[in-house]
TITORDO-850625 format. One record per residue (C-alpha): x, y, z. Coordinates in steps of 0.001 Angstrom, whole numbers, padded with zeros to 6 digits, always signed. Each point is the difference from the previous one (the first is absolute). Layout:
BEGIN
XYZ...
END
This chain:
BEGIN
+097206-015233+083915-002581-000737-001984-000186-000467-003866-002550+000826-001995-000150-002075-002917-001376+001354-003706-000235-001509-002621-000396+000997-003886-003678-000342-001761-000306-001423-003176-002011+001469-002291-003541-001685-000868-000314-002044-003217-003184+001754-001059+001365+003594-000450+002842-001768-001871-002749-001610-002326-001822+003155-000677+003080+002011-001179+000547-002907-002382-003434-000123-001313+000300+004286-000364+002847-000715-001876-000939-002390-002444-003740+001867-000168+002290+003275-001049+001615-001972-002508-003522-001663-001469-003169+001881+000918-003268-001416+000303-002997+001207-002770-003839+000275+001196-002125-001180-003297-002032+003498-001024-003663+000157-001494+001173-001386-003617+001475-002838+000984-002231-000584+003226-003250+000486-001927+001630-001844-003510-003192-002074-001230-002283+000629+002685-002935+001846+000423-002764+001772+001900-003461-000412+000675-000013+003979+000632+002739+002671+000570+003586+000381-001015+003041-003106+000491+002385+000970+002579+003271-001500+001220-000064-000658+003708+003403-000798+001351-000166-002062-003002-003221-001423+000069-002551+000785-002313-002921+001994+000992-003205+002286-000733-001084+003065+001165-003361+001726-000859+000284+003483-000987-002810+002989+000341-002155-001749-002876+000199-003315+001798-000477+001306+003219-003423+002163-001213-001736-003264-001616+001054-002236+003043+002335-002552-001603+001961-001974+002042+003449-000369-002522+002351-003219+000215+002417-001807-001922-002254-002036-002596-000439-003841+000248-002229-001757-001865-000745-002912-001763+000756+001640-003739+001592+003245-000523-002457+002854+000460-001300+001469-003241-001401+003256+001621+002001+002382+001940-001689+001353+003240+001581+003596-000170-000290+002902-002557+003196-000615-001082-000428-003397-000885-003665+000045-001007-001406-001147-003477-000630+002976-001772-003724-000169-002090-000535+001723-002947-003187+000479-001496-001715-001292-002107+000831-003101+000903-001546-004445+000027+000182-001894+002819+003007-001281+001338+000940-003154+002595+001841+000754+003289+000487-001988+002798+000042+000469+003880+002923-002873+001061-000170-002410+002747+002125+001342+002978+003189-002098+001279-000714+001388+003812-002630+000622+002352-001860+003255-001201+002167+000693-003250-003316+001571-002218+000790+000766-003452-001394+003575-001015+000232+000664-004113+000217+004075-000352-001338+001637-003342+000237+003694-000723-001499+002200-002669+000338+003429-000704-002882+002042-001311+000045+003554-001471-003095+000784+000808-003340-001005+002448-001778-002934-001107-002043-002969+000604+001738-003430-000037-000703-003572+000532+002862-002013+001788-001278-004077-000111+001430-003005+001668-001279-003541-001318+000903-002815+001882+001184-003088-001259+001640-001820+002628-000014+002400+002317-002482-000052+002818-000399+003416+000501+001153+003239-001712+000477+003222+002108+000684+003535-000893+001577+003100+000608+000140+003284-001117+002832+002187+001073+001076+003535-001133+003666+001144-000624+000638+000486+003721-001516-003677+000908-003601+001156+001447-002317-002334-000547-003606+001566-002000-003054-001773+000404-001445-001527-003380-003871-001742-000789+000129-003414-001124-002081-002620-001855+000359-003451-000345-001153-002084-003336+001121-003938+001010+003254-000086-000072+000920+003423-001234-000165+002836+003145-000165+003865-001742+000946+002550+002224-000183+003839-001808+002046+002619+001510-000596+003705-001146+003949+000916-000741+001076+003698+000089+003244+000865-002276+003482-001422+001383+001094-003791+000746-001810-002757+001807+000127-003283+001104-001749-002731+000678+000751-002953+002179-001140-003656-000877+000436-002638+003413-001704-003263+001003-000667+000076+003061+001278-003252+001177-000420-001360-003387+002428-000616-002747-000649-000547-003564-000229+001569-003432-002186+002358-001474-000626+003053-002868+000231+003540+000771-001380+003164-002541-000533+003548+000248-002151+001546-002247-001150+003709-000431-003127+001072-000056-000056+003489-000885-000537+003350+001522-002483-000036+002651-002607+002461-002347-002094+000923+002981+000659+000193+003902-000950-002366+002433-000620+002816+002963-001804+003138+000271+003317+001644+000459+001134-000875-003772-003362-000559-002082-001309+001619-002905-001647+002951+000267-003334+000143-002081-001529+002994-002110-003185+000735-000498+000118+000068-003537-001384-001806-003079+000020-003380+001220+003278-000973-002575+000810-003715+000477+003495-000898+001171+001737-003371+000656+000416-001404+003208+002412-002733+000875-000424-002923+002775+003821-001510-000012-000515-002298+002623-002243-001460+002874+000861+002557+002441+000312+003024-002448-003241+002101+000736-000084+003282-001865-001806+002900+002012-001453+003244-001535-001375+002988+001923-001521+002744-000908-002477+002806+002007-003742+000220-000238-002461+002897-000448-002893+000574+001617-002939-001011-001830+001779-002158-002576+000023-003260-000823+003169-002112-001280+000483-003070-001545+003080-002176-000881-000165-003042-002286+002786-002418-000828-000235-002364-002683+002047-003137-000837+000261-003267-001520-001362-003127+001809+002085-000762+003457-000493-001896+003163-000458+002675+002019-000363+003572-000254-000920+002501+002937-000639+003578-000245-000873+002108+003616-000552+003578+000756+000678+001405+003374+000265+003377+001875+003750+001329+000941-001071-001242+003264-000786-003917-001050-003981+000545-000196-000954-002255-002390-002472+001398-002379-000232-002655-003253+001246-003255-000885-000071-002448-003173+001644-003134-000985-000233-001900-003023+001616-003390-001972-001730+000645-003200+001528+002504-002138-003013+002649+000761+000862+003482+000848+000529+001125+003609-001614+002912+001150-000096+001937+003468-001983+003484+000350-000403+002570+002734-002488+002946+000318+002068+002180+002000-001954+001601+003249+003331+002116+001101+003697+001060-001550+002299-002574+001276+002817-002258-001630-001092-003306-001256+002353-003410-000389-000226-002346-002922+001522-003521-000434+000405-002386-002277+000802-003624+000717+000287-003614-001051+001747-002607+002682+000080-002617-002224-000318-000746-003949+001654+000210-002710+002862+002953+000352+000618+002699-001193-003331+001026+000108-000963+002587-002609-003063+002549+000032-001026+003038-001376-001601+002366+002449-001970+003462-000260-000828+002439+002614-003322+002306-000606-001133+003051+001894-004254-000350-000864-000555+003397+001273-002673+000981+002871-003328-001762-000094-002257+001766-002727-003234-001669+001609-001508-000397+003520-000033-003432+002107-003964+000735+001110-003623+000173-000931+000528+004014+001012+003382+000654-001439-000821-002023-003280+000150+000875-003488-002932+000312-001845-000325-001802-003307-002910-000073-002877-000325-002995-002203+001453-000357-002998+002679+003028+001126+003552-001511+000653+002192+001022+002636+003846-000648+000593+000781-001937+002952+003321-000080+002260+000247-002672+002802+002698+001394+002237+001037-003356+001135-002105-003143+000356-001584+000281+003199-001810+003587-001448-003431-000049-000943-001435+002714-002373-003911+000615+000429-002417+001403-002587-003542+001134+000680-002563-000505-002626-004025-000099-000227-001454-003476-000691-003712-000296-001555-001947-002843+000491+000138-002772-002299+003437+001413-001594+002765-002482+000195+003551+001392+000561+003178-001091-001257+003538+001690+000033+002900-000324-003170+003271+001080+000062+002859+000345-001666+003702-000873+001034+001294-003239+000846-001499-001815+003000-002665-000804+002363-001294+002246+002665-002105-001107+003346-003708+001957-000670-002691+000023+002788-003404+002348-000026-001475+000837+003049-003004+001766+000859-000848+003247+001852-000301-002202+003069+003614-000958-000620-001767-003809-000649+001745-002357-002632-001910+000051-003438+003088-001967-002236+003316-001431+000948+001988-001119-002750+002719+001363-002364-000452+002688-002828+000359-002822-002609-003044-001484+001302-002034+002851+001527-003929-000078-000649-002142+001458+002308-003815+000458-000666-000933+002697+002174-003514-000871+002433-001116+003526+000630+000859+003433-000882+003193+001686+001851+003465+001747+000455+002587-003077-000084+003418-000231+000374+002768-001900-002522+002763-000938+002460+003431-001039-002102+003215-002018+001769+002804-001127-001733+000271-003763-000387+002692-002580-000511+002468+000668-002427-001049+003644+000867-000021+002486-002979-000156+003348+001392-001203+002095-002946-002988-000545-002116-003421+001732-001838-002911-001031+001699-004095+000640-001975-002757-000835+001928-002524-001550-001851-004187+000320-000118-001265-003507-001887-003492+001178+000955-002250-002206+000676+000383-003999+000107-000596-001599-003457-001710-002949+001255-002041-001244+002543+000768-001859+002928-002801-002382+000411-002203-002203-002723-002751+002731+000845+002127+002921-001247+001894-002085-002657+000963+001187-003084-002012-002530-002655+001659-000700-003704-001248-002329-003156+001946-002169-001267+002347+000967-002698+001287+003102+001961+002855+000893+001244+000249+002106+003748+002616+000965+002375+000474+001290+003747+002125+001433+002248+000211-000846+003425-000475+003177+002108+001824-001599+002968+002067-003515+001301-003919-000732+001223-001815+000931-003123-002600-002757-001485-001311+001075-003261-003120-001973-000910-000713-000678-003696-003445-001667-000411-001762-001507-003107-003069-001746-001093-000331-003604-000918-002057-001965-002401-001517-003358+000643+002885-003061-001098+001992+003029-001741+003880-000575+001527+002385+002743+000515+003805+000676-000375+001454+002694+002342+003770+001199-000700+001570+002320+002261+003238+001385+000533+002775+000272+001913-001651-002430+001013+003171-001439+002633-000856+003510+001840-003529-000554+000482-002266-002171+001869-003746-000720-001882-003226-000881+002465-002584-000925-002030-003704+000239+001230-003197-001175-001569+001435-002302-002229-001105-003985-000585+002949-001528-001573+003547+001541+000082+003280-001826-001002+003276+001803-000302+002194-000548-003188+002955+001690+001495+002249+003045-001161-003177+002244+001113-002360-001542-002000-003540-001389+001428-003444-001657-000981-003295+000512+000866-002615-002026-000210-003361+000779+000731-003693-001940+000846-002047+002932-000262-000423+003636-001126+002179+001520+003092+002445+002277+001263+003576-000935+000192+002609+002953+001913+003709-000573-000359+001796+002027+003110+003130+000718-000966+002635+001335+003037+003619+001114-000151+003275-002294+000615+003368+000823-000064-000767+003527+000056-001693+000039-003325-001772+003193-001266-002665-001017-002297-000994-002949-002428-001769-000324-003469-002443-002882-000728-001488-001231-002835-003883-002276-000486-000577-002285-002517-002863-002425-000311+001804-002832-001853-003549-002551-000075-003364-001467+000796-000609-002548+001764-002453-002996-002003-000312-001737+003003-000562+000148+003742+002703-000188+002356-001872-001758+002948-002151-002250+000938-002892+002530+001175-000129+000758-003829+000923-002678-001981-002217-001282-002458-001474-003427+000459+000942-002845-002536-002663-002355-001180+001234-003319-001019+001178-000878-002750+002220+003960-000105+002228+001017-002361+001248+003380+000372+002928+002876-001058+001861+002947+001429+002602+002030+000679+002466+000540+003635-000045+003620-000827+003208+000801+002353+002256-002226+002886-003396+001841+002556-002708-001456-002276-001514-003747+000890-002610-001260-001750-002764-001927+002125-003032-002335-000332-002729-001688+001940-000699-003818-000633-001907-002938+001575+002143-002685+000558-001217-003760+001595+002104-001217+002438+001836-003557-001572-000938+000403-003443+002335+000379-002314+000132+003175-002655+002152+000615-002844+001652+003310-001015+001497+001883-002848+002136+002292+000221+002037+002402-002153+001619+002776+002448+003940+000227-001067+001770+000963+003271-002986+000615+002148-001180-001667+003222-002841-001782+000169-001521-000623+003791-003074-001842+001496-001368+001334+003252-002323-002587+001446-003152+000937+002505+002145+000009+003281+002984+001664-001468+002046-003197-001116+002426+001188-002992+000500-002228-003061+002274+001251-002989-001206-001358-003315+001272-001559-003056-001432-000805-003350-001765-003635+000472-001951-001605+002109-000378+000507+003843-002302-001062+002843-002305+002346+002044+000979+000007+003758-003573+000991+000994-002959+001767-001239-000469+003190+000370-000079+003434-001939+003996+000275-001127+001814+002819-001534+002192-000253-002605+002843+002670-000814+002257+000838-002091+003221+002325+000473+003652+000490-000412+001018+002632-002238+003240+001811-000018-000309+003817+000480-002177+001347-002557+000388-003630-002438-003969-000373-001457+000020-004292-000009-003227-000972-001365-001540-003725+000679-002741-002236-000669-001132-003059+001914-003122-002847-000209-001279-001319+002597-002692-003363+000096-001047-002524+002275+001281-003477-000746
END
């Protein structure tokens, strides 16, 4: 018979182990470290310190999570100034100077350093936020809203300093400061810059009255804070509005339709007022804006808005007003491209002018019944002298700076005062005073008078750096300067001073004198022969008068002369036209001949009178 043998198992060591490792575990259980002791010390780039079996951790919450952070257990070079997370962000208060923060070297690959800054504001506002770089290579920034959306924001940059200038609505904000892949110090500031006191859009900008044109301030905060204005037009009318303010950079003022037809713009740098005008063809909404991208900020003008009313006077020969001289008649530009026309009759002859009164300078143009240009100029310097007998029209256009309101006279001079030519000159004596007035820009007014043999002549005139002299018929003329000129003359003639306009001058007063006589000749045609031995005497009446005689001279002989002449010239003109000057003494004949001897060199209207000898030795 068989036996089947079986034996007893053993029990395994390992269960044995594990019931004496449950024991002793019941008797001293093991503690996992929690968040306060994991996270003791440490902390994150973004988010909220967590235990993790013991290890320390971060985890982003919503805010993270909505401005795309990645959040991690901080490690960098120097313990991080700035927290990345609301709850650990500096909190700005305003006002406030710069301050220093610093974006820290990471101690691993892609550890970025973010420096979180919140503000709370009660109400909407302009601000500045500014980064300046001082070992940092680059300065980037945020801004994020209380649930971590990021808002778009202009910037500028000045150097070092980079301005960005968010437009903050009430409630708390923040705004993020990172390098890139840079590290380094740097300043941070917020400032505020006020209320916005205008809207940007057509959606929120100020609605403008037709009213009594009442100034009010506007305020430029900032580069990118245009302030828009809008307002609707009537048919017929014309508007104009006008900013003024102090000296900047840059200034720009447009006006557009609703629908971004641009109808005027004007920029200026100088401190002048800005002005943009519409004459209104339909009832529509128009769009204003005011603007300055660069400068000196804020940027502060004071701006008016002016209904003119419908046009009171027709654009055309056949629609326009008619006017009578010496009758004036109020005048409304609607905007600076309108032109207001006036009919009037013009005689022949008559010269026309136009005055007005009110600040400013008005475009002015007559045309004929042909529609043919008779004057183009301005109404400051409008003189027309009309050819023939007509019906003429005045046509009026505002000009640049554009006044829009003024009194307007048109003006008959009658007929021109003086002539044009030395045939129809006006002739004076001397001793009298006479004026003109230029009847046009073109104008020549011809004064005329009659000389006496040797008599000399002193002409003053005035303004005399506004007018240009062309004398005809006159022997010997010398300008003394200041408006001042002499005449000489040989013979009993006719000597015309044409006077013309410069500078837009309107008339000129002159004034003849005849200040001497001439003893002797003044050329060699006249001169009175010497006969040797001569001793003669005179006068140099004037700096034109020269004093000449005739002599017989023999080539190589020698001659001796006296002479007593102060501070004139004494000169030698040989036969062949060889030049000697002389001296008292002695001196040799080049070659014979007929010579003439003369004497000049007075100063202005000096009278130097001389005496001289002359012999053969």
């Amino acid at each position: 018979m068989a036996h089947v043998w079986r034996f007893a198992r053993t029990p395994g060591l390992l269960p044995v182990v594990l019931l004496l490792v449950l024991g002793l575990a019941s008797c001293h259980p093991v503690e996992v470290p929690g968040d306060e002791v994991a996270c003791a010390g440490l902390r994150c780039t973004a988010g909220t310190c967590f235990s993790n079996a013991g290890q320390p951790m971060c985890r982003c919450g919503a805010w993270e999570r909505a401005a795309g952070l990645t959040c991690s257990v901080a490690a960098f070079t120097q313990p991080d100034d700035h927290g990345g997370s609301p709850d650990s962000a500096t909190v700005l208060t305003l006002p406030m100077s710069p301050r220093e923060g610093r974006i820290d070297e990471g101690r691993r690959e892609a550890m970025l350093d973010r420096d979180l800054f919140a503000v709370t504001v009660e109400a909407s506002g302009l601000y500045r936020f500014s980064c300046t770089r001082l070992l940092l290579v680059e300065c980037r920034v945020r801004l994020l809203d209380v649930a971590g959306n990021a808002h778009d924001m202009p910037s500028a940059v000045e150097g070092a300093r980079v301005s960005w200038f968010p437009t903050l609505s009430d409630g708390t904000w923040y705004f993020e400061v990172s390098g890139g892949d840079s590290y380094g110090r740097y300043t941070y500031e917020l400032e505020s810059l006020g209320v916005d006191d205008h809207g940007d859009t057509l959606e929120d900008a100020t609605v403008l009255e037709a009213g009594s044109g009442t100034s009010f301030p506007v305020r430029l905060s900032s580069p990118f804070d245009a302030d828009v204005f809008t307002f609707r037009s009537r048919v017929g009318h014309g508007y104009r509005f006008i900013c003024e303010q102090a000296p900047n950079p840059f200034l720009q003022l447009t006006l557009q339709s609703a629908t971004g037809l641009l109808m005027d713009a004007v920029q200026g740098t100088s401190g002048e007022p800005l002005t943009v005008s519409l004459q209104a063809t339909s009832e529509r909404d128009w769009l204003l804006m005011l603007a300055a991208d660069h400068g000196t900020f804020p940027v502060d003008a004071a701006c008016r808005f002016e209904d003119l009313g419908p046009d009171e006077h027709g654009d055309t020969l056949e629609t326009a007003t008619p006017v009578t001289p010496g009758v004036p008649v109020a005048v409304t530009l609607q905007s600076r491209d309108d032109v207001d026309v006036f009919s009037f009759t013009g005689e022949p002859g008559h010269v026309y002018t136009v005055r007005t009164e009110g600040a400013g300078r008005w475009s002015a143009q007559v045309v004929d019944e042909d529609g043919a240009n008779v004057a183009l100029t301005t109404t400051d310097q409008l003189r027309v002298r009309m050819n023939r007998w007509g019906t003429y029209s005045l046509r009026v256009q505002g000009g640049a700076p554009w006044e829009h309101s003024f009194v307007l006279t048109l003006v008959d001079a009658g007929t021109d005062d003086h002539g044009d030519s030395p045939e129809t000159a006006t002739f004076i004596s001397p001793g009298i005073n006479i004026t003109g007035r230029f009847d046009s820009p073109q104008d020549t007014d011809a004064i005329a008078f009659y000389t006496q043999a040797r008599a000399i002549y002193l002409a003053s005139y005035a303004p005399f750096a506004d007018l240009s002299l062309n004398p005809r018929g006159a022997v010997g003329i010398l300008g003394l300067g200041g408006g001042r000129h002499l005449f000489s003359a040989r013979d009993a003639q006719q000597v015309t001073l044409m006077f013309q306009p410069l500078n837009g001058v309107e008339g000129f007063s002159l004034t003849l004198e005849e200040v001497a006589f001439d003893d002797h000749a003044d050329s060699s045609e006249d001169a009175q022969v010497l006969e040797l031995p001569a001793s003669m005497s005179g006068v140099v009446q004037s700096a034109v008068d020269t004093d000449v005689f005739s002599v017989w001279l023999e080539g190589g002989r020698a001659y001796r002369l006296g002479l007593d002449a102060g501070t004139l010239r004494a000169t030698l003109i040989a036969p062949g036209g060889l030049l000697a000057n002389l001296r008292d003494g002695r001196f040799v004949a080049s070659r014979s001949g007929l010579h003439a001897l003369s004497l000049a060199g007075a100063s202005g209207l000096e009278q130097v009178p001389w005496r001289f000898t002359l012999q053969a030795e």
